[in-house]
N, C-alpha and C positions, 0 to 999 in steps of 0.2 A: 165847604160853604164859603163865599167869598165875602168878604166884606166892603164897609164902602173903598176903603181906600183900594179896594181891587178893579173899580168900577173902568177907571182908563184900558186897565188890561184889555177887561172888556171887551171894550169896544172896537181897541186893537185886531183882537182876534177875529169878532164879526163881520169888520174893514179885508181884513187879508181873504176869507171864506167866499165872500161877496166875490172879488176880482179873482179869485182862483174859479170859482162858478163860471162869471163871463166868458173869461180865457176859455175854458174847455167846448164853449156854445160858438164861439168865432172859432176854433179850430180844432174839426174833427177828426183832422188824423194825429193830432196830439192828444186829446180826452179819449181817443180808443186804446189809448195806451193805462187809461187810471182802471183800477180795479172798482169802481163804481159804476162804470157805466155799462150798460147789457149787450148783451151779445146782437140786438138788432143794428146797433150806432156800428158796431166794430165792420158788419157785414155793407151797410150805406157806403163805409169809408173807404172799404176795397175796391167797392164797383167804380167809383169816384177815380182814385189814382190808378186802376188797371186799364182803364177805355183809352185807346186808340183810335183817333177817325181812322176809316176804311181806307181811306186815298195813300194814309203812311206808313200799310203795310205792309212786309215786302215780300214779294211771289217767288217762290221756288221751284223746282224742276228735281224730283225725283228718280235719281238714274236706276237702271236694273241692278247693280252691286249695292244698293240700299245708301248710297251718297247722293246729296242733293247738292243744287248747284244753283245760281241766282238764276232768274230769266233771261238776264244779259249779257250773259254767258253762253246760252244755247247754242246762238249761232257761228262764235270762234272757234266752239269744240265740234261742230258740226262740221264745219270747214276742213278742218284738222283728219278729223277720220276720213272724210271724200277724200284726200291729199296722198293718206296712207292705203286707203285702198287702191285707188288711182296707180300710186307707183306696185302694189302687187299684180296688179292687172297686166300690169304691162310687163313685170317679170315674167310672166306666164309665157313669153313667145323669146326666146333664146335659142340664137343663130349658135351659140356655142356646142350646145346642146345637140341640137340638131347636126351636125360635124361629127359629134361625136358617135351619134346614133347612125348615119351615115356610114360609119368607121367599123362600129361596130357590122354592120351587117356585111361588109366586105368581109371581116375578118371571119365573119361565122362561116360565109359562103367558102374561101378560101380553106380553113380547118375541112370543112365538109366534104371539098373536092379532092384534099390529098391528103384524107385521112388513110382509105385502103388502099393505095402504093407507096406512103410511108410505110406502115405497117408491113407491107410485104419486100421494102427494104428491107427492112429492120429484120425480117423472119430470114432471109436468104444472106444478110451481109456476112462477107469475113474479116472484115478488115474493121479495126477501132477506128479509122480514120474517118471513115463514110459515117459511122454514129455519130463521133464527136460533131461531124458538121450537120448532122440530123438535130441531135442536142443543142448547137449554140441556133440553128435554126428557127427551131421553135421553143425554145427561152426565151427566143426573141418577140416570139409569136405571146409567150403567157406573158410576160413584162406588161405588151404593150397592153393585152387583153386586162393585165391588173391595173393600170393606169383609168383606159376607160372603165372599168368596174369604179373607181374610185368618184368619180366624174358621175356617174350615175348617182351612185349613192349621195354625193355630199349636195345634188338637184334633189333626189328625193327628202334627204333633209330638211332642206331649204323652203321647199314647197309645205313638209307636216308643218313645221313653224309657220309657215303664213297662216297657215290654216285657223291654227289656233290662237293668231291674231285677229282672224277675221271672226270665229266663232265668238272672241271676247268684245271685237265692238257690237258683234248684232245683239248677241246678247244684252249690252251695256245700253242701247238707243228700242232695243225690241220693247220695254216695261215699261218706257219714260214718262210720267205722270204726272198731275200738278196736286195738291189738294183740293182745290177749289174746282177741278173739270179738266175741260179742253182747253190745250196751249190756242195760242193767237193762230188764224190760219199759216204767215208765213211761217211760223215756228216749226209748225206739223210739218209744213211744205221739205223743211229740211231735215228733220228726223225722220220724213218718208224716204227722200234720195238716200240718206247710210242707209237705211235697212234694205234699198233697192241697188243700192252697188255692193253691198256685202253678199246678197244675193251671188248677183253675178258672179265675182269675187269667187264665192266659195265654186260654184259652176265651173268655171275655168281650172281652177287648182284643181279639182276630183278631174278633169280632163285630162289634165298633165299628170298627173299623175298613174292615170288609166294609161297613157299612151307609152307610162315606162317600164310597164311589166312587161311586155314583149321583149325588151329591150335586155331586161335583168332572166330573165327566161332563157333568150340565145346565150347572154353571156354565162351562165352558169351550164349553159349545154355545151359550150362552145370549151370552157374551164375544164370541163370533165374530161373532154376526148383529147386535148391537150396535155393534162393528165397523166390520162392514159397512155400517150407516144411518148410521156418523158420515161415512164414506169420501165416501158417495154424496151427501150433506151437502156436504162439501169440495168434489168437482165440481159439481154444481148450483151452490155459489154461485160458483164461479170464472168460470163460465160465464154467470153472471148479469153479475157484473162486468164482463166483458170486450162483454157486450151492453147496458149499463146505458140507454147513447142509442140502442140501435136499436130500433125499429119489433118489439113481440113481436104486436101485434094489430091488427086491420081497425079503420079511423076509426069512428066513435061512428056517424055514419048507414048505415054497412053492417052495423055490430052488432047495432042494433034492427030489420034486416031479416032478418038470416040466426039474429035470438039464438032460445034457446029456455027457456023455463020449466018446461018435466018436471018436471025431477029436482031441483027447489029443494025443494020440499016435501018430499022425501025425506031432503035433507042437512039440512032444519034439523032434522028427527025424528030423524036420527043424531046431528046434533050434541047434541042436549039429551039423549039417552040418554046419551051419550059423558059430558055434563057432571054427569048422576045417577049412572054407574056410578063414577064417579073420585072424587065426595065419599062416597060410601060406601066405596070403599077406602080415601081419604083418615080418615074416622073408626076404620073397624077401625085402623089400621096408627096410627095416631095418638092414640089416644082417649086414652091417659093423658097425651101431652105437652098436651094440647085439654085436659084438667083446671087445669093448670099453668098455661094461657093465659088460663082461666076466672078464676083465683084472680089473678094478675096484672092482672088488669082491674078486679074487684072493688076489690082492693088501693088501684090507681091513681085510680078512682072515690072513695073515700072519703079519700086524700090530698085531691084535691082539694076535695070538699065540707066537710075541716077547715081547708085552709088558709086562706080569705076569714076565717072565722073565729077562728082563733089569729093571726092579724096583730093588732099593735097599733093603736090607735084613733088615731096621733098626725094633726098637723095638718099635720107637712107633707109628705104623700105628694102624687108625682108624677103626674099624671093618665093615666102609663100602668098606673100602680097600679089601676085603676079602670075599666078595662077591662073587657068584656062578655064576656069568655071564660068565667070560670069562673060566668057563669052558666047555662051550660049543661056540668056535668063529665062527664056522661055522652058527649055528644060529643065534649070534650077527650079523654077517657077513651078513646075508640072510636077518634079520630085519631091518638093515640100508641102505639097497641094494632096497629090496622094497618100504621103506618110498620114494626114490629118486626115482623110477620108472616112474613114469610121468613129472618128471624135467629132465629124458635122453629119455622118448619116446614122447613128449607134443600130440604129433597127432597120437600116437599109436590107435586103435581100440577099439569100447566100451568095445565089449567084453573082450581082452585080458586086458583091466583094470583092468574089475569084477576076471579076474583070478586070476592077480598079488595079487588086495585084499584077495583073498580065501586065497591066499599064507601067508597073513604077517599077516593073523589070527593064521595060524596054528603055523607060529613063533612065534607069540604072547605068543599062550599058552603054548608051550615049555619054553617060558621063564619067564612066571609067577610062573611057578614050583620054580624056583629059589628066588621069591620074595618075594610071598603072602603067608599065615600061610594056613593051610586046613581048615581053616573056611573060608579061601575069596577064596582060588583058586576052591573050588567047585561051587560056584555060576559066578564065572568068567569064566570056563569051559561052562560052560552050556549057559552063553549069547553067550558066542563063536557061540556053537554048535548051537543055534536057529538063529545066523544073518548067517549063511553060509546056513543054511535051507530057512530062508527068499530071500537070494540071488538066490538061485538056482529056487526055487517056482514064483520069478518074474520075471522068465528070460524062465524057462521052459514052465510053466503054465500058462502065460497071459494071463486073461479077458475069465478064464475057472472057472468053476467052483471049481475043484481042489486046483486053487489057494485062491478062498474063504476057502473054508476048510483048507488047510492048513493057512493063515495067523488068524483066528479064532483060531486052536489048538497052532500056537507059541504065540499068545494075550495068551493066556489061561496061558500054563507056563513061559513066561515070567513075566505076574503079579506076580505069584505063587511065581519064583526067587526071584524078587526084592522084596516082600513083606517080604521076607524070611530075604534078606539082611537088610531092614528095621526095622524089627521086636527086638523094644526098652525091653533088656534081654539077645537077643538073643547073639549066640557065634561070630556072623560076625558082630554086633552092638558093644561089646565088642573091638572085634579086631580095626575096625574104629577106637574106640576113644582110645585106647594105641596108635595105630598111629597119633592119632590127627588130621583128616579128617572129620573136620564137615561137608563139604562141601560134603562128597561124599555120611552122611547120607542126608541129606537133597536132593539130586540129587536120589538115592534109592527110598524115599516114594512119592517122584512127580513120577517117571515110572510108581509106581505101578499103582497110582491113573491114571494115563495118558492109562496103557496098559487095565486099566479096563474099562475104557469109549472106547477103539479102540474094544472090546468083543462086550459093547452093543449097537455100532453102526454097528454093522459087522451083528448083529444078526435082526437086524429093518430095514437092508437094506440101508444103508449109507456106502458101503462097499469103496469106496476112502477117506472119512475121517477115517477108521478104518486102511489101508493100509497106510495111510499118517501117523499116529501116533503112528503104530507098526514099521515102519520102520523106519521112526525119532528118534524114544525111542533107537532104538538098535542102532542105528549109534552112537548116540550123547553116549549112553555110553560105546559103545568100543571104541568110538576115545578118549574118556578119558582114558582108560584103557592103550591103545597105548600111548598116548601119556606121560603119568606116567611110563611107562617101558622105555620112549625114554628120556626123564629126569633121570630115575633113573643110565641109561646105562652110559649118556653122562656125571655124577655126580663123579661115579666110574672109567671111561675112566680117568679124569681128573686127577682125585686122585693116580691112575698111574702112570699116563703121569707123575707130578710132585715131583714123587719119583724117577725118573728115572736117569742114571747118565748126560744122554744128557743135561735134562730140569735142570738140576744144575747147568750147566754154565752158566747159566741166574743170575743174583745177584737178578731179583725180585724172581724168586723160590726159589734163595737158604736161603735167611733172610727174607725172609715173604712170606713163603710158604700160611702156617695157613690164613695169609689174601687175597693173592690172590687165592684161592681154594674158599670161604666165600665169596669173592665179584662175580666172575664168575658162583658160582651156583647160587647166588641171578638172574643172567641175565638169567643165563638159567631156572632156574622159571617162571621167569617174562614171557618169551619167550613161553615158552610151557603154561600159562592161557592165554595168547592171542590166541593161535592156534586154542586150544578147544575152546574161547567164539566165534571165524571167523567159525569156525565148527559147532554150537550150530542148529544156524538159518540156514544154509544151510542143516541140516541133515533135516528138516521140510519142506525145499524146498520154504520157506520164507524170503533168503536169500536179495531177490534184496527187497521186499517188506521192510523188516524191515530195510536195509542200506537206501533207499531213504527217507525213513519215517522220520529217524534217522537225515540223511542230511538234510531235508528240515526245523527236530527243528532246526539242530544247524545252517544254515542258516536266520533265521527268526531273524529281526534285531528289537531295540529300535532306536529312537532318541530321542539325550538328546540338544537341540537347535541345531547347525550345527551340531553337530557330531552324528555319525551313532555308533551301538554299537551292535554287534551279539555274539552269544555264539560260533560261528566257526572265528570268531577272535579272541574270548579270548583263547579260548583253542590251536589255531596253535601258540600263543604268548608264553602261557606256557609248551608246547610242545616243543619250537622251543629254550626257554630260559634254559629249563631242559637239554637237549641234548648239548647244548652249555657250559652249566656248569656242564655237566659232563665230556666232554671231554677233557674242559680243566684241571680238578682234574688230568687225565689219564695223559694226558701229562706230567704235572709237577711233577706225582708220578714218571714218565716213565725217566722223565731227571734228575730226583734228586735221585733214588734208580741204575736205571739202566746205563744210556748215561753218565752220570758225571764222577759219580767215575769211569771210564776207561779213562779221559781226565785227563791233568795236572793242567785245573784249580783248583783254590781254592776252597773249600766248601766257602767261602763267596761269591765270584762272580757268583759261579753257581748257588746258590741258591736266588741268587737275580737275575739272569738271568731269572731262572724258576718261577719265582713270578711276573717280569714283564710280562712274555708270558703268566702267567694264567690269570691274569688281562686284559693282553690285547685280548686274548680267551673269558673272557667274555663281556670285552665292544664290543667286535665285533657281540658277539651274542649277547645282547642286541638288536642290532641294525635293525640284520635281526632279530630277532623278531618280532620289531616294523613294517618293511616290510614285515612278514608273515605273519602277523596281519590285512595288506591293510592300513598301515597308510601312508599316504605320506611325506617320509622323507622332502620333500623342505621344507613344514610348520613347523618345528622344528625349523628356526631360531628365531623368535621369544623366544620359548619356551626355547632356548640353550641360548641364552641372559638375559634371565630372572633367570635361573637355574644359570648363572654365577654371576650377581650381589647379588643371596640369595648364594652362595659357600663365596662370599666375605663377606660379615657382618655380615650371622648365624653361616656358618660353616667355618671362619678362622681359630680357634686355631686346628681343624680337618686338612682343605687343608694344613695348616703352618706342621701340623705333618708327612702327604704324602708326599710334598713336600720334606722335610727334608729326609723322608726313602727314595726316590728316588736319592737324593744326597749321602749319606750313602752308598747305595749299588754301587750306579758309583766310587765317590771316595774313597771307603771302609778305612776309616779310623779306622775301628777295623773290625773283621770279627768272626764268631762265635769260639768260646773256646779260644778266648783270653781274657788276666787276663788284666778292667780297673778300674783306681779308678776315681770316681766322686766325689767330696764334698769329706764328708764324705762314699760313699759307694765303698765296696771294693769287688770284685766278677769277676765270670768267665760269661760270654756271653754265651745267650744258644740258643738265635733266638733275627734276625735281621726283626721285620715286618716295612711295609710301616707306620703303623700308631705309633708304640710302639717299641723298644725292652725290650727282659728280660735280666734281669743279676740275676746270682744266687752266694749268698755270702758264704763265707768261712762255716756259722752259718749254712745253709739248705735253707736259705730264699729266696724267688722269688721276685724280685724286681722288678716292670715294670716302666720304665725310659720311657718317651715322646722321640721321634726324633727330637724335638726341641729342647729339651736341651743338647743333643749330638753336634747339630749345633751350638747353639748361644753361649753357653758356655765352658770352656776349660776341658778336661778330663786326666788322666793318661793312657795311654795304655803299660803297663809294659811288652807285647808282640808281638809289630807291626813286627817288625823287624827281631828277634826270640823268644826263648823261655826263653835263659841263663839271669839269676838273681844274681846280686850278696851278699852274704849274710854276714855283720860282728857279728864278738863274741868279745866282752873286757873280758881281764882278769888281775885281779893285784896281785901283789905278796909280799910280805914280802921285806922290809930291809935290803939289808945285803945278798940276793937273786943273783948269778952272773945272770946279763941279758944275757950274751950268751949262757948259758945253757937254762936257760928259753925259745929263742930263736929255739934252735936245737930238745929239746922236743913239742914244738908247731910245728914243721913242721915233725915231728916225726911222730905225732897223725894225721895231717891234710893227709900226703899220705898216713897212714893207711886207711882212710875212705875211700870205694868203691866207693861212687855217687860225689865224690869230684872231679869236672872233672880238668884235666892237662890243658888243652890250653882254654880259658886264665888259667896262671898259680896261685895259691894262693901265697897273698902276708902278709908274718907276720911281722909286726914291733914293735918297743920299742916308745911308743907314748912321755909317759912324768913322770915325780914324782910328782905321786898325794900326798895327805895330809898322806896317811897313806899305800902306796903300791906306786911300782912302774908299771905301766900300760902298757899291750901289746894289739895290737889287730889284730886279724887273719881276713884278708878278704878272700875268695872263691868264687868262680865259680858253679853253678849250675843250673837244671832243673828248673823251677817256681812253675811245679807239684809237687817235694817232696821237694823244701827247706826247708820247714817247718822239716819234718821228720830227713835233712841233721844236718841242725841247732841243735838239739837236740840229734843225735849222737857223733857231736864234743863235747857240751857240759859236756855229759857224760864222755866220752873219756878222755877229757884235766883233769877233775875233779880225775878222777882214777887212773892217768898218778900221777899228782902233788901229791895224797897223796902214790902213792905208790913210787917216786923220793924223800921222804920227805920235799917237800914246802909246804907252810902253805900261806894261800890266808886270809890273816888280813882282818879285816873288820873295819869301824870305830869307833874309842875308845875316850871318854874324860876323863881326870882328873880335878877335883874335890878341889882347896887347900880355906883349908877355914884360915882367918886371923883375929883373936879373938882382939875385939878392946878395954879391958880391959884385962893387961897383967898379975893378980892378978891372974884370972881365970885357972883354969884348962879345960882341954879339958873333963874330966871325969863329972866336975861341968857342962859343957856347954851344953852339952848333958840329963843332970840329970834333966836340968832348963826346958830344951826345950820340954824333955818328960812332967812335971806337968804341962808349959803351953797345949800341947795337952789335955792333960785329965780334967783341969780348961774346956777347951772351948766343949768339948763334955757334 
């Protein structure tokens, strides 16, 4: 109950009630918030602040993946997909393609038509040789046929993906919607075009891809029967092998009674068709890369008809300089044109192979002319002439009797030749060893011996072991012959080349000619016996036999407790270690002769630059050694742990010496041809190594100084800085001598001398009054290299000066007074006494 005095309250509270009421009736989204007011106010108050006029709504576009997108929008994305479709459409017609498909149906026809007289090669051959060129034939044939398989495939790829980019936009524009109805007409106008070129689109892709199952069809028909001739390949020669010594034919006098001649004329008509249809496909199928080979030839022809030329004229070129090759370049030309022949045709034809070979014989012996003395170019002519016979007789004359006979008559003179070359007196046995080719007699008396066992199996009826080791024999030694003209060539090329004025502005041709010519034919040596020994076994057709044989020795491992230990680990180790340390020798010849001296560094930094990098060239290769090797680097930490604490207590005063040259070369506190003194040793710097440097002394002497003691202890370096030395001369003069003239003739003398450099200037002065002159001394300025020289010019000079000035350069003198301690005496007596005491005591 309130009383009066409650009465203001009151009214207080009535006042506040009042304007809390108002308040909530002016503002009804604030009173929908009091728990007094009903649920009609709160629903008024939403409708109120949720309404939108229609005009500020914004219209959306409902795509098929359930994303929407604004209206104004439609038409960039629409744009967008026409763009994308647009460019697959046009993929769809691919000239590439078409080449390829082209390609293929040659190749299928081709497989087609000499599938069943491969085959019946293959069924009648006796000889490994006619397989083997059956085999690299159509290897040639599957290669190519796996290429375009590839080519196929990665179209057909290409094309499912369009595909399913196209099903994803018709899809994406097929459902497009709005909520409120229909888009504006142009809107529709452009969701009509995607769904009308997606259309098409998909049309054309199902087309393309209709058109390439024929295609994948032939080539997997085509795959098979290829296949098949390599299979039948694999047993023919296993079965050759396994019969290589037995008897496959009647002896030579039952042959030429029971042989027949028919059907020779017929094969050699196939054969030479065979050899016309294969260079016309060879030219279609090749005619641009045959551009290519035209222009490379050209190229190389006129290299060489510049380079006799551009050589300088000096006088002392080497007489292989001078050689008769490149007088004839077009044949050089033709010779290096052919060796590359199968590196610019790889899938050329067998036939047009065997051509190109006939080709680079006959250059061959064009250019032995130039080589070989007429004791070797006569029997080198004549293998010629029997392996082009041989070639022709196996290609014309197969598994004819004819070719019996002829591979018998080239057995026959072949032996005859090589025995001839053999034959220890003779004039081409002679020639050999002036040229120093032990090697090519010893390779001479094995043919003969080889071509005479190919006679008497040829004659008993073993006619593929007599045809395997007639044409073995002549392969294996005209590819030495070639490949000796192709060394000789590239020998002389070189020799050329770095007489040239070009190859001069090289610093390594122009100051170590003589060694780079010496080192690069050593490679090319090397280069060409490896060619001939990869040549050796494949001319015998025992190529893959003797490689796996080979493999599987150096394969075959020991263990020595855990560790495994093969001879094709040791050898990729030191293969891998050889190669790595030669390269780095190259580099750091290449950055200390060549890259340096065109920089501004210093010969000391650079050459400590390039001693780090060869260092670190080889510990790198060390490393992948050990990883060519199959060693597994992780297990090395041990071993890196172990190798570190024996570096520390065997090899310290070693690591203490590296250590030190690696400091040396960073903070070059001398650098080669500077003049320092150590101790006692005085000398010029001539090499800064990691373990050592030299110093070489005034005297000739080589002094090898540790890099420890450069570090630990103090040195003279009388040239850090530069080169200027300063050098004094004393000289003293008479008594009575004016010092200013003394003075003006010493400076007299000192500007006459040439090497007496002006800045710093020479400084002459009046030092002091010695005992018996008075003393000047002349300091100057000079070189370090000829102070010495300087010094003893002045010397001369002032000496010649003073006596031709009249000074007199006193030297010192004593007097002598003697004081007689008996005054009685004469000095005459004194002397009288002194001489009998001498002669008493003698």
């Amino acid at each position: 109950m309130l009383t009066s005095n409650s009465a203001p309250v009151t009214r207080l509270l009535r006042f506040c009630l009042c304007l809390l009421f108002c308040g909530g009736l002016a503002v009804p989204s604030q009173s929908a918030q009091l728990p007094f007011f009903g649920k009609k106010s709160k629903e008024k108050s939403k409708e109120k602040t949720t309404q939108v006029p229609p005009t500020l709504q914004p219209r959306v576009l409902k795509l098929g993946d359930g994303s929407e997108i604004a209206i104004t929008e439609v038409v960039p994305r629409t744009q967008s997909a026409l763009s994308s479709l647009d460019d697959i459409i046009a993929s769809t017609s691919d000239s590439t393609l078409s080449a390829a498909e082209a390609r293929v149906q040659e190749l299928v026809t081709d497989v087609a038509n000499n599938k069943q007289d491969t085959q019946a090669t293959i069924q009648y051959a006796r000889s490994t040789q006619g397989l083997n060129e059956i085999r690299t034939e159509w290897t040639r044939k599957r290669t190519e046929l796996d290429g375009l398989s590839s080519v196929v495939e990665k179209r057909v790829s290409d094309l499912t993906d369009k595909q399913r980019q196209v099903a994803a936009i018709r899809d994406l524009w097929a459902t497009a919607s709005t909520p409120e109805g229909e888009l504006p007409a142009a809107l529709q106008d452009s969701v009509s075009r995607v769904q009308q070129s997606a259309s098409e689109a998909d049309i054309r892709l199902h087309a393309s891809l209709d058109s390439l199952i024929p295609v994948q069809v032939n080539i997997a028909t085509a795959g098979k029967d290829i296949d098949g001739i390599l299979s039948s390949v694999d047993a023919a020669q296993k079965g050759l092998r396994n019969q290589i010594f037995a008897l496959d034919s009647p002896p030579i006098w039952s042959a030429f009674r029971n042989g027949s001649y028919s059907s020779l004329r017929i094969q050699v008509s196939a054969a030479t068709n065979r050899l016309r249809s294969r260079i016309v496909q060879f030219y279609n199928h090749y005619w641009s890369r045959l551009v290519g080979y035209l222009l490379f030839f050209i190229f190389l022809t006129a290299v060489l008809f510049w380079l006799p030329r551009a050589a300088s004229r000096s006088e002392d070129h080497d007489d292989r300089e001078k050689s008769g090759f490149l007088r004839y370049p077009i044949a050089v030309s033709a010779f290096i044109s052919l060796i590359l022949f199968a590196a610019f045709f790889p899938q050329a034809p067998l036939e047009v192979l065997r051509l190109a070979v006939l080709l680079l014989i006959v250059c061959s012996v064009i250019l032995a002319a130039r080589v070989f003395d007429r004791s070797l170019l006569r029997p080198v002519t004549a293998i010629a002439s029997l392996r082009v016979m041989d070639t022709i007789s196996a290609n014309a004359a197969a598994g004819t009797l004819l070719q019996r006979i002829d591979t018998l008559l080239i057995a026959i003179l072949a032996s005859g030749v090589f025995t001839w070359l053999g034959y220890k007196g003779g004039a081409a046995i002679r020639e050999l060893e002036r040229r120093r080719w032990p090697v090519a007699t010893v390779v001479c008396r094995i043919s003969a011996v080889l071509l005479a066992f190919s006679v008497f199996t040829n004659i008993i009826g073993n006619v593929s072991l007599a045809e395997i080791l007639l044409s073995g024999t002549l392969k294996a030694a005209y590819a030495g012959v070639i490949v000796y003209l192709f060394y000789t060539i590239s020998r002389d090329l070189l020799f050329l080349y770095t007489n040239t004025k070009f190859s001069q502005r090289s610093r390594v041709i122009r100051y170590h000619r003589d060694l780079f010519v010496e080192k690069t034919t050593k490679i090319f040596r090397l280069i060409c016996w490896i060619a001939w020994i990869v040549v050796l076994p494949a001319s015998f057709q025992f190529a893959a036999e003797i490689f796996q044989a080979v493999g599987n020795f150096l394969r075959r491992s020991w263990s020595l407790g855990a560790v495994k230990i093969s001879l094709q680990d040791i050898l990729m180790f030191g293969i891998v270690l050889l190669l790595s340390t030669f390269l780095a020798r190259v580099v750091r010849f290449f950055l200390e002769e060549e890259l340096l001296p065109r920089t501004r560094v210093s010969d000391g930094a650079g050459k400590a630059g390039s001693r780090l990098l060869h260092y670190s060239l080889v510990f790198l290769g060390f490393f992948l050694a050990l990883g060519a090797a199959g060693l597994d680097l992780s297990r090395l930490t041990l071993l890196t742990g172990a190798f570190g604490v024996g570096l520390g207590f065997g090899l310290q005063n070693v690591v203490s010496n590296f250590v030190s040259g690696i400091i040396i070369s960073l903070e070059r506190p001398m650098q080669v041809n500077d003049v320092i003194e150590v101790g006692t040793l005085l000398g010029t710097v001539r090499e800064i190594g990691f373990r050592s440097s030299t110093v070489v002394t005034f005297d000739g002497a080589a002094v090898i100084v540790p890099n420890s003691e450069l570090i630990t202890k103090s040195f003279v370096n009388w040239s850090l800085t530069d080169r200027l030395r300063r050098g004094e001369i004393r000289i003293g003069v008479a008594y009575g001598t004016d010092p200013g003239r003394v003075l003006n003739l010493l400076r007299e003398v000192v500007d006459s001398t040439q090497d007496v450099l002006k800045n710093p200037a020479p400084l002459i002065t009046f030092e002091t009054f010695g005992a018996s002159s008075l003393d000047f001394t002349v300091r100057f300025w000079a070189y370090i290299d000829n102070l010495v020289t300087i010094r003893s010019q002045l010397n001369v000079a002032i000496s010649e000066r003073m006596q031709a000035e009249g000074i007199s350069i006193p030297f010192p003198q004593r007097d002598v007074h003697v004081h007689l301690a008996n005054g009685n005496e004469s000095q005459s007596d004194l002397f009288e006494r002194i001489q009998k005491g001498k002669t008493a005591t003698s």
